[in-house]
C-alpha positions as CSV (number, residue, x, y, z in Angstrom):
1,X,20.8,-55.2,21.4
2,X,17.8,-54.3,23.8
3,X,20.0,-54.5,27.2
4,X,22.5,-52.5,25.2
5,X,20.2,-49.8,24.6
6,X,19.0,-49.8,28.0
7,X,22.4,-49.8,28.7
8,X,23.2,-46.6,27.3
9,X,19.4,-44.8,28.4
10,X,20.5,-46.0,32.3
11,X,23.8,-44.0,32.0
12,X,22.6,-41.1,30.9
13,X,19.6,-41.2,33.1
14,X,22.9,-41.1,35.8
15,X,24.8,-38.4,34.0
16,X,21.6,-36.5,34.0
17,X,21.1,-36.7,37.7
18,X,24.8,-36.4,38.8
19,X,24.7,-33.4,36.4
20,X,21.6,-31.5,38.0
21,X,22.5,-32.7,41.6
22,X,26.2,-31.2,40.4
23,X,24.3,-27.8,39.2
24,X,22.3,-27.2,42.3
25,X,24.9,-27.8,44.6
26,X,27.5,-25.8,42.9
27,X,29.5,-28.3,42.6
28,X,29.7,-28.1,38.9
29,X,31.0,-24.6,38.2
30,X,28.9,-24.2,35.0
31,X,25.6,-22.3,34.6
32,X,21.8,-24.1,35.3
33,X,21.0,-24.0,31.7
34,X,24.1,-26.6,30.6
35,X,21.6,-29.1,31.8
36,X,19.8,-29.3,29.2
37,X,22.4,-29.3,26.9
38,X,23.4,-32.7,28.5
39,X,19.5,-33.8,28.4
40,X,19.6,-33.0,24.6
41,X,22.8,-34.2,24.1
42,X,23.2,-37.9,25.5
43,X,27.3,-38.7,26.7
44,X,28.3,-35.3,24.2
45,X,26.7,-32.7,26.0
46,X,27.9,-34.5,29.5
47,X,31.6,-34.2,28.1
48,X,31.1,-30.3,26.8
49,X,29.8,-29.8,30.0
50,X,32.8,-31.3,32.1
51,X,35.2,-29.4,29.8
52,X,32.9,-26.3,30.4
53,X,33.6,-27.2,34.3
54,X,36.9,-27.6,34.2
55,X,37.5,-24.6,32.3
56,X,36.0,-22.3,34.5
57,X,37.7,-24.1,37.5
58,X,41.1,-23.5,36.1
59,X,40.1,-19.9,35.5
60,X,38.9,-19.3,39.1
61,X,42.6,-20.8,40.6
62,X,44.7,-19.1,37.9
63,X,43.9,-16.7,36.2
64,X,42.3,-13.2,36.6
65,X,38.5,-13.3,37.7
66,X,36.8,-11.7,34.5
67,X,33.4,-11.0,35.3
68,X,30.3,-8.7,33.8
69,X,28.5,-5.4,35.4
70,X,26.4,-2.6,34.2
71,X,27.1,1.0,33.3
72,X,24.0,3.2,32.9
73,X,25.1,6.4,30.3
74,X,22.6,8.7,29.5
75,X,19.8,6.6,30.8
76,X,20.6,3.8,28.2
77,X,22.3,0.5,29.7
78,X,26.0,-0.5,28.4
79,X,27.4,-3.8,29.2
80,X,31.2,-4.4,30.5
81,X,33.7,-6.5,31.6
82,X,35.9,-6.2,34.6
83,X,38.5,-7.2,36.2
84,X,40.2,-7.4,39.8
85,X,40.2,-4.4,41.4
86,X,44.1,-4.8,41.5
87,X,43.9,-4.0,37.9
88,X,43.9,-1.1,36.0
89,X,40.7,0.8,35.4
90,X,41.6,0.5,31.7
91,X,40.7,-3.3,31.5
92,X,37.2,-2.2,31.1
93,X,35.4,-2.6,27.6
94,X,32.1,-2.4,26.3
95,X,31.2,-6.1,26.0
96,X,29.6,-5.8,22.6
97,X,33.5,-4.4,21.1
98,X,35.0,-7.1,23.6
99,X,33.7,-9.4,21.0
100,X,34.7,-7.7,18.3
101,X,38.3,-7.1,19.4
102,X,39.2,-9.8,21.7
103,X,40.3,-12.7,21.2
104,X,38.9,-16.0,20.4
105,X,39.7,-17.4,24.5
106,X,38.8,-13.7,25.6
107,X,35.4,-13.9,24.2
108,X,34.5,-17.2,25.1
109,X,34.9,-16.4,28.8
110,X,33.1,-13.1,28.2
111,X,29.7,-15.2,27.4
112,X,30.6,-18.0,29.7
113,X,30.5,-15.2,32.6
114,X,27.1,-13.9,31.0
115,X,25.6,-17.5,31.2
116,X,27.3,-18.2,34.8
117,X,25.7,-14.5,35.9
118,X,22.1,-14.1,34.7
119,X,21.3,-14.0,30.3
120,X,17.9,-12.8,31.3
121,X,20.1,-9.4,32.4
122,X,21.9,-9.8,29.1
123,X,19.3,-10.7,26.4
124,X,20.7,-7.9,23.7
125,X,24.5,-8.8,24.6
126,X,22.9,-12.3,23.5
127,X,21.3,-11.4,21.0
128,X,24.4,-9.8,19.2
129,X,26.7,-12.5,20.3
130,X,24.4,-14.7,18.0
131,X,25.8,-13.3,14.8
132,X,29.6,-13.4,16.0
133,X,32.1,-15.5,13.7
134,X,33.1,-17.7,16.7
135,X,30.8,-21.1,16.3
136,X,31.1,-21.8,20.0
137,X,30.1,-18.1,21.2
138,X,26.9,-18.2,18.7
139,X,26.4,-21.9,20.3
140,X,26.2,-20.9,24.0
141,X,24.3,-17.2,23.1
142,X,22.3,-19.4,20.4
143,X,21.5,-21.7,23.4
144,X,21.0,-19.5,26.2
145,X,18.3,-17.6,24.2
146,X,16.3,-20.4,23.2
147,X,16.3,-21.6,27.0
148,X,15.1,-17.8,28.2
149,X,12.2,-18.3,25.6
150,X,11.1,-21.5,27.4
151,X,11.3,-19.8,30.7
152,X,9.3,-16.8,29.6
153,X,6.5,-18.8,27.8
154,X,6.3,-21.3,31.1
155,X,6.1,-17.9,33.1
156,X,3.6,-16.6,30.7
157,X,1.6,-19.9,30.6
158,X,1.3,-19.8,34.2
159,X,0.3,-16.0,35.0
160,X,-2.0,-16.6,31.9
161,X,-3.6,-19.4,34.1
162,X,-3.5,-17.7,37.4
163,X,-5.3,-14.7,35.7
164,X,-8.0,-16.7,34.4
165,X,-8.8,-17.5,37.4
166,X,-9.0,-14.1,39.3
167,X,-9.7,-12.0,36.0
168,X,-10.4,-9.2,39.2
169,X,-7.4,-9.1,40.9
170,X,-5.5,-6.1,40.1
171,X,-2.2,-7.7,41.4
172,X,-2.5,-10.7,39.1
173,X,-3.3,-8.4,36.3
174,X,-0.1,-6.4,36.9
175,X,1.7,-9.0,37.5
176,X,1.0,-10.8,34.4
177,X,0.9,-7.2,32.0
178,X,4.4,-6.4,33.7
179,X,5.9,-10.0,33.0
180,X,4.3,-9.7,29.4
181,X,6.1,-6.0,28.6
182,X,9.6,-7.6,29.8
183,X,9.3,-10.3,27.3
184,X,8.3,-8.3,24.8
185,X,10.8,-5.6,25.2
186,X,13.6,-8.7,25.4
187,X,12.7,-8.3,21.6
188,X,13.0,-12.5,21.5
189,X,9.7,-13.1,19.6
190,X,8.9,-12.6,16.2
191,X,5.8,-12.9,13.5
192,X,2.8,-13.8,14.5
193,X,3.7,-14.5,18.1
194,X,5.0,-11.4,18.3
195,X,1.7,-10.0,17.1
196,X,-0.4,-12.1,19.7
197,X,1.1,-11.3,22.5
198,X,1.5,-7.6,22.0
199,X,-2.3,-7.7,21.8
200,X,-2.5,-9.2,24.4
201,X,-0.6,-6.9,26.4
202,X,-2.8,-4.2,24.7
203,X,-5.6,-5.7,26.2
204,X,-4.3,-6.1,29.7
205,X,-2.9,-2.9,30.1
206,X,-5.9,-1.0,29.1
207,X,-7.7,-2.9,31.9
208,X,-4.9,-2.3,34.2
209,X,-4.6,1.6,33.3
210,X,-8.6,1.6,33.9
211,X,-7.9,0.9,37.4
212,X,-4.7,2.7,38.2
213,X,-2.9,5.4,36.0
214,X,-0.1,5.2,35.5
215,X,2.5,7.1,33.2
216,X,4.7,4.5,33.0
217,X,1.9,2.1,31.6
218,X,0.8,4.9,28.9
219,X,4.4,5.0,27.6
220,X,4.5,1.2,26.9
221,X,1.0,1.2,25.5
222,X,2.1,3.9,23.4
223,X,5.2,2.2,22.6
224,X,3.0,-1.4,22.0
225,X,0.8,0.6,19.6
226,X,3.9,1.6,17.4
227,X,5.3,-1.2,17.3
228,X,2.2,-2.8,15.9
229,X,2.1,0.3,13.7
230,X,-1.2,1.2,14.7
231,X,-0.6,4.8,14.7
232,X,-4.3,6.2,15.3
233,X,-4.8,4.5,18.5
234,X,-0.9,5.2,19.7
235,X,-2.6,9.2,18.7
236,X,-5.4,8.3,21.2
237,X,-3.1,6.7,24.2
238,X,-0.8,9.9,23.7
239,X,-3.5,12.0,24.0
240,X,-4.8,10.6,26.9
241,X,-1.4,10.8,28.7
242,X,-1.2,14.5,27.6
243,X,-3.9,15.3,29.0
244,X,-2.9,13.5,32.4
245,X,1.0,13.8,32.3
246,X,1.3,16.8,29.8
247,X,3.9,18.3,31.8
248,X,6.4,15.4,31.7
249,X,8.9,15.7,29.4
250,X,8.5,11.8,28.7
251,X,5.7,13.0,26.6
252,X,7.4,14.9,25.0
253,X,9.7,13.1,23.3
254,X,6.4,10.9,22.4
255,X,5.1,13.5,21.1
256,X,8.2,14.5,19.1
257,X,8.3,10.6,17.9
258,X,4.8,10.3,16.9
259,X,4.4,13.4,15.0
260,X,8.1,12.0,13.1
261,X,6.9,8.7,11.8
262,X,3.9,10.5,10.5
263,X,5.7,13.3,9.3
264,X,3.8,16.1,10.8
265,X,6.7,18.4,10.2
266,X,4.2,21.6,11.4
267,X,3.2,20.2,14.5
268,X,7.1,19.3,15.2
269,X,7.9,22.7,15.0
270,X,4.4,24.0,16.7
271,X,5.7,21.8,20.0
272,X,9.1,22.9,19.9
273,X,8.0,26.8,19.7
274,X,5.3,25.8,22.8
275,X,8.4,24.5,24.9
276,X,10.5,27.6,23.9
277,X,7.8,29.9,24.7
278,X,7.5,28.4,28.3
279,X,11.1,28.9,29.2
280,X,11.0,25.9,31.8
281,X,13.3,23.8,32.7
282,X,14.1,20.5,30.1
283,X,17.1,17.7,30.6
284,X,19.5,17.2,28.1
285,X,17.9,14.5,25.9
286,X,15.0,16.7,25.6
287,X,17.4,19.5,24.3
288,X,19.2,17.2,21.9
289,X,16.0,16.3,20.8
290,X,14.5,20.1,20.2
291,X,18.1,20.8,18.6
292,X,17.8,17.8,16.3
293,X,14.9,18.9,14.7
294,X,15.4,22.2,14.8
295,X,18.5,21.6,12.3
C-alpha cells in the first residue's frame, strides 16, 4: 500500500511539472492559473486541464477567434467580445448580456478568453460571472478570483515588508498606497479585512498626500472615508481638496455626493446656484448631475 501511494504522489509530482513546464512554454494553450487547479486537484484537475487544452486548440484551428477588449463610454469601462475583423461589426456584445443571452458553449469560451487574457483586467466581469446558472462558468470565475486574492495578498505582503523597511521612501510608499487602492477598488474583500486594509490605506495615503498633493489621492481618500462611512473626516478631506482643487469639477460631484448621503438638501441647491451663477464651462456628467437634482 506505501509504494502505491508513493506511486500515485510521484505521478502527479510529473503531471505537476509537465503541466507548469507546458504553461510557461505555451505549450499548453490554457491560462497560468489552471495550475493550481491540477496542484489542488491530483489526476482530475490534470484531465480538466487537457480537455481545457484541447478545447481551445480546436477553437484556434476551427473556428472563429472570439476574444475580449475594452470600450470606455462616458468615462465608465464596458467589457466586449469580438470577433475577426472579417466579421460583422454586429458580433459585438457587452460581455456581461453575452452571458445572459448566449449560449451555454458561447459563454464558456467568453470566460475561458477572460482567463487566457488577464482576470486582474476583468475582476467585475468575474465577479458577475460568479452568480451565472452555468456550474462550469461560476467554477472558472469562482476560481480565477480566489487565485487574484492570493496574488494581491502576496503583492501586499511584500510591499508591506519592503515599506517597513524604508518607512521614508516616498516611492515605496506610493507604490504600496497605489497597489493597496487597486485591490480595494477590485471590491474582492469583505468584513473585517476589508476594514483593515482600508485603514491602512487611510493611513498611507495621508502620509503620502503630506508629501505630495495630489487630487487624485484626495478623491480616493475621500472615497476610502465613505466607504468606511466615516462621513466627518470624508467632510475634512473634501474640504481640504476644495480648498486646493476647488475649481475641478471632480470636486464637484464630491461635493454633490457628500452633501446627498447626508442629506443636506440646502447646501445641494446652494452649490448648484454657485455653479449657475459662474456661467463656466462644465462636462456633461456634471450637467446630468446639476439636472438630476435640480428635478
Amino acid at each position: 500500500m506505501n509504494i502505491f501511494a508513493f506511486f500515485l504522489i510521484l505521478i502527479h509530482i510529473l503531471l505537476c511539472v509537465f503541466t507548469f513546464l507546458g504553461i510557461r512554454s505555451g505549450f499548453l494553450k490554457v491560462h497560468k492559473y489552471m495550475f493550481f487547479m491540477v496542484l489542488c486537484l491530483p489526476f482530475w484537475g490534470f484531465l480538466a486541464l487537457m480537455f481545457l487544452h484541447f478545447e481551445v486548440l480546436f477553437k484556434m484551428d476551427n473556428t472563429i477567434s472570439v476574444g475580449v477588449q475594452k470600450m470606455e463610454l462616458d468615462s465608465v469601462l464596458y467589457k466586449g467580445m469580438y470577433v475577426e475583423e472579417s466579421k460583422n461589426d454586429d458580433s459585438l456584445v457587452a460581455i456581461e448580456e453575452a452571458l445572459i443571452v448566449n449560449s451555454p458553449k458561447e459563454r464558456r469560451e467568453i470566460i475561458m478568453d477572460v482567463l487566457n487574457d488577464d482576470p486582474e483586467e476583468y475582476v467585475e466581469f468575474l465577479r458577475k460571472a460568479g452568480n451565472n446558472e452555468d456550474p462550469e462558468v461560476v467554477h472558472y470565475a469562482v476560481t480565477a478570483m480566489v487565485e487574484i486574492s492570493k496574488q494581491n495578498d502576496f503583492s501586499l505582503q511584500k510591499l508591506g515588508r519592503e515599506y517597513a523597511k524604508n518607512p521614508d521612501d516616498i516611492a515605496v510608499l506610493s507604490r504600496y498606497c497605489d497597489f493597496l487602492w487597486n485591490v480595494l477598488d477590485q471590491k474582492l474583500l469583505s468584513g473585517q479585512v476589508e476594514i483593515m486594509n482600508r485603514n491602512l490605506y487611510s493611513d498611507l495615503v495621508s502620509k503620502k498626500l503630506k508629501a505630495n498633493k495630489s487630487l487624485e489621492d484626495y478623491i480616493r481618500w475621500f472615497e476610502n472615508e465613505f466607504s468606511l462611512e466615516n462621513y466627518t473626516k470624508a467632510g475634512e478631506i473634501l474640504l481640504n481638496a476644495d480648498n486646493l482643487y476647488g475649481d475641478y469639477e471632480e470636486i464637484i460631484l464630491l461635493k454633490l455626493k457628500y452633501y446627498s448621503q447626508l442629506k443636506q438638501a440646502n447646501k445641494i441647491k446652494e452649490l448648484i446656484k454657485e455653479i449657475q451663477s459662474q456661467r463656466v464651462f462644465v462636462s456633461a456628467r456634471v450637467k446630468e448631475a446639476i439636472a438630476f437634482w435640480k428635478d
